[in-house]
C-alpha positions as CSV (number, residue, x, y, z in Angstrom):
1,X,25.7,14.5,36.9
2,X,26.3,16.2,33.8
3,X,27.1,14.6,30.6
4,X,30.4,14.8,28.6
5,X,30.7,15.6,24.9
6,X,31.5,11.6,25.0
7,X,28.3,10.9,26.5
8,X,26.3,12.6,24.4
9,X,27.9,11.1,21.1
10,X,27.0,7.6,22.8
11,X,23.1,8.9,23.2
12,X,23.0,9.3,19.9
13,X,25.3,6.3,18.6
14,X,22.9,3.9,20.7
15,X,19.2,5.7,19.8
16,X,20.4,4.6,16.0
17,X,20.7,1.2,16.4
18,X,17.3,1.1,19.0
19,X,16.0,2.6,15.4
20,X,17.4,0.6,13.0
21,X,16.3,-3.1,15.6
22,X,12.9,-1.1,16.1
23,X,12.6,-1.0,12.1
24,X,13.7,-4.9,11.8
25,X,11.1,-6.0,14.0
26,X,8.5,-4.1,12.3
27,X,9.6,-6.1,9.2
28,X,9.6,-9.5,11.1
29,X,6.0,-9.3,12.4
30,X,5.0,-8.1,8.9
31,X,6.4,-11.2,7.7
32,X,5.1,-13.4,11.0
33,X,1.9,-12.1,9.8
34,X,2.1,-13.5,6.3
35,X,4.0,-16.9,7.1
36,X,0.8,-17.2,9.5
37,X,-1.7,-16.3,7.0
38,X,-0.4,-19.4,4.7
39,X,-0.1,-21.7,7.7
40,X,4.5,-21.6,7.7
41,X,5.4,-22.7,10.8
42,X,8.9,-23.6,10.3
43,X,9.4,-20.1,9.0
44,X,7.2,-18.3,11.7
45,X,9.4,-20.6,14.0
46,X,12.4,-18.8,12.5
47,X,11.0,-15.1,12.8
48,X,9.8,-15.7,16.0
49,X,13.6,-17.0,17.3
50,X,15.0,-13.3,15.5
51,X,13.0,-11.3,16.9
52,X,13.5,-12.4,21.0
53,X,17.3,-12.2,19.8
54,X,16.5,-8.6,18.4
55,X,14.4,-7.9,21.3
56,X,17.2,-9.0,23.2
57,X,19.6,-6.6,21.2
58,X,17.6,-3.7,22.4
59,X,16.8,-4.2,25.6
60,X,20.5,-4.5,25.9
61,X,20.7,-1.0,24.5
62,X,17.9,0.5,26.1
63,X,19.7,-0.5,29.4
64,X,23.4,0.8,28.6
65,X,21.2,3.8,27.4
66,X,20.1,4.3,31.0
67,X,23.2,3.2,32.3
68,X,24.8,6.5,30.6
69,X,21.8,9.3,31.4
């Protein structure tokens, strides 16, 4: 199957916001790693709950990324 001009632009559209969730949960386990350090639960409770909705986000992606190949 070959891919349209559409497509394509969709490709790219989708690989930017894998980068830009890939980049956030970099942040969030930097920060996980901190809040742990000092013994913050309540806020490694709230890290921990955005990253499985970010994870979530780009598995999402990853799929309609598939979906379009």
């Amino acid at each position: 199957m070959s891919q349209t001009k559409y497509d394509h632009y969709w490709i790219i559209y989708i690989n930017k916001y894998m980068n830009k969730i890939t980049k956030s949960l970099e942040n969030l386990y930097s920060w996980t790693k901190f809040y742990q350090d000092r013994g913050n639960k309540e806020a490694i409770r709230k890290c921990q709950t955005e990253i499985a909705q970010l994870k979530m986000a780009f598995n999402q992606l990853k799929s309609n990324k598939n979906g379009k190949k």
